[in-house]
C-alpha positions as CSV (number, residue, x, y, z in Angstrom):
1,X,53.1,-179.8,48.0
2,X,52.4,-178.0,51.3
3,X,51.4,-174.8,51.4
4,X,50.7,-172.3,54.4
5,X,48.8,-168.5,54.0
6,X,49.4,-166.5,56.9
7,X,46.8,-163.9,56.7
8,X,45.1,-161.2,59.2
9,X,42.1,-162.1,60.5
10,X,39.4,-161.9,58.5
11,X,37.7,-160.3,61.8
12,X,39.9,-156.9,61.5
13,X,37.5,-155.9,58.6
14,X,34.8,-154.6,61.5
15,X,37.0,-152.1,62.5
16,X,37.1,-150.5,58.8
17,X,33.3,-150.4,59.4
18,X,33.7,-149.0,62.6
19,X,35.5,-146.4,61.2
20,X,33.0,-145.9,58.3
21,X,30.6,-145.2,60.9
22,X,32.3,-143.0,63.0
23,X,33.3,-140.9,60.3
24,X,30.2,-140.2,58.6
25,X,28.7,-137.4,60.5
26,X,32.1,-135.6,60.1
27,X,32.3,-136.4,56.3
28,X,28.9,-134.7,55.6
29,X,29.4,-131.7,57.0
30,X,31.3,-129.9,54.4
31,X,32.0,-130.4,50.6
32,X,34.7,-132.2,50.2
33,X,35.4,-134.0,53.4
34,X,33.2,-137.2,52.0
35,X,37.2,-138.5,51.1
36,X,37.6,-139.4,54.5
37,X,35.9,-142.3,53.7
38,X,39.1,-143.6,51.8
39,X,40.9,-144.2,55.6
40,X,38.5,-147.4,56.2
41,X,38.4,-148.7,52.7
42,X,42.7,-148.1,52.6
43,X,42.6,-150.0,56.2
44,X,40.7,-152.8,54.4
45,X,42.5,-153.3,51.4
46,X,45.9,-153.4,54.2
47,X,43.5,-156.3,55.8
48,X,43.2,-158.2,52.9
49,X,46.2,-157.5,51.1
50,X,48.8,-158.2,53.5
51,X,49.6,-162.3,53.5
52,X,52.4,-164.5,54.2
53,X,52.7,-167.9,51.8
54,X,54.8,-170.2,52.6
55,X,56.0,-173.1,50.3
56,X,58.6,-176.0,50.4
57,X,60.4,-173.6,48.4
58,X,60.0,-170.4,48.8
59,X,58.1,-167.6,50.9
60,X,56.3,-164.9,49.5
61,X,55.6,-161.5,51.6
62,X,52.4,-159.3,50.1
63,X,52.9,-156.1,51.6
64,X,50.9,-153.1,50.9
65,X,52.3,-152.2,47.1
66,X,54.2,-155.3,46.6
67,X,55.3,-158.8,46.7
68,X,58.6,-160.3,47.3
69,X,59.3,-163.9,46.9
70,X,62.4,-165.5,49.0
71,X,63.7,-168.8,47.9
72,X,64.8,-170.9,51.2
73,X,68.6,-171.0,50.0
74,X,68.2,-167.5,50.3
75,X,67.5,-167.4,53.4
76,X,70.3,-167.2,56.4
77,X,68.1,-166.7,59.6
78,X,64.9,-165.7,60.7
79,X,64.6,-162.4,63.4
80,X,62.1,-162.0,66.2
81,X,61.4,-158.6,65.8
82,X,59.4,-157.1,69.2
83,X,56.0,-156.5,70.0
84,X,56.0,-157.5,65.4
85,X,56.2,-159.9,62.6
86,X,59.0,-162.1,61.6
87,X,61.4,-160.4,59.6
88,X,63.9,-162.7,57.0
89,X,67.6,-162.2,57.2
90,X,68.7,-163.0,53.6
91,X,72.3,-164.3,53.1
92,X,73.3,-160.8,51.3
93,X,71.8,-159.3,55.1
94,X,69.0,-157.4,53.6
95,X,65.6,-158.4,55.4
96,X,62.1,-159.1,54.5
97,X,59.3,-158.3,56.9
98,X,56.9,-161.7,56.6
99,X,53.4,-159.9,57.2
100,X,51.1,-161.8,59.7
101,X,53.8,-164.4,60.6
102,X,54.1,-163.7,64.4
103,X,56.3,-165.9,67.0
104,X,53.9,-168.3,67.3
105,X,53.7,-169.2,64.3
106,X,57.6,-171.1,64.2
107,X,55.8,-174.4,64.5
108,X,53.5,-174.3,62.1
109,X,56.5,-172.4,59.6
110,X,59.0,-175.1,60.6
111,X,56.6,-178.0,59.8
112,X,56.1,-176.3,56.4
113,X,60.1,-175.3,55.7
114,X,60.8,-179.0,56.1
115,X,62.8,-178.3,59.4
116,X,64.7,-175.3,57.5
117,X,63.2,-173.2,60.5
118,X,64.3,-174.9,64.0
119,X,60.8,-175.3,66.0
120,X,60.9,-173.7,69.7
121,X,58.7,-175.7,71.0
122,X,60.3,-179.1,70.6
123,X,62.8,-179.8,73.6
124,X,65.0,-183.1,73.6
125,X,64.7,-185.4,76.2
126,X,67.8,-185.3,78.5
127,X,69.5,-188.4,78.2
128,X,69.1,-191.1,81.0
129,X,71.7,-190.5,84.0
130,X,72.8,-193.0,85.8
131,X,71.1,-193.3,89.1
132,X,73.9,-192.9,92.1
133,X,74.3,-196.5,94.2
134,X,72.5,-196.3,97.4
135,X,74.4,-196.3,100.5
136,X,72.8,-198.3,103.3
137,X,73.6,-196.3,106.8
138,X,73.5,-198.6,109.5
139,X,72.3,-197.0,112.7
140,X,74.0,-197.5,116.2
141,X,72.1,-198.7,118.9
């Protein structure tokens, strides 16, 4: 069975760090303000919470606070949404965002789906024209 995980990088964790560190001398100047330190952990649990799997069945979007699960006869198209992720159309026109799935990944989603999803990048070979009969122009002298 394939299987695909569409995941943010791994790499976006540094920036919860980042923010760990850049908080700190603000968190310890009063009482109380130490719970600024739940912005980076909440940013990391987004990181590694948010995932797209894709089956020969079915996808299933993790968002933040839940999962959905789409079977592929559910689905009716797939939006490009701008400067985002993929969204799915379902075939009662509600949609599903598909976290982490971006335009680049139709390819890899259409060699997954089984051809369900139409890849972009393949282009078909214009069929062979015929080529026109020369004309041989005989020049005056």
């Amino acid at each position: 069975m394939k299987k695909l995980v569409f995941r943010i990088p791994a790499t976006a964790l540094l920036a919860a760090g980042l923010i760990a560190i850049c908080v700190t001398p603000v968190a310890w100047l009063a009482p109380g303000l130490q719970a600024l330190y739940v912005l980076p952990l909440a940013y990391a649990y987004w990181v590694v919470r948010n995932r797209t799997t894709v089956t020969e069945e079915e996808l299933v979007a993790r968002g933040l606070v839940g999962t959905t699960t789409v079977k592929w006869d559910e689905v009716k198209s797939i939006r490009l949404v701008q400067k985002g992720w993929l969204k799915v159309v379902k075939t009662d026109d509600t949609e599903v965002t598909l976290p982490a799935v971006r335009f680049m990944h139709l390819p890899a989603l259409s060699l997954v789906s089984g051809g369900r999803v139409p890849d972009p990048s393949v282009t078909e070979e214009p069929a062979p024209a015929e080529e026109p009969a020369e004309e041989s122009v005989e020049s005056e002298k």
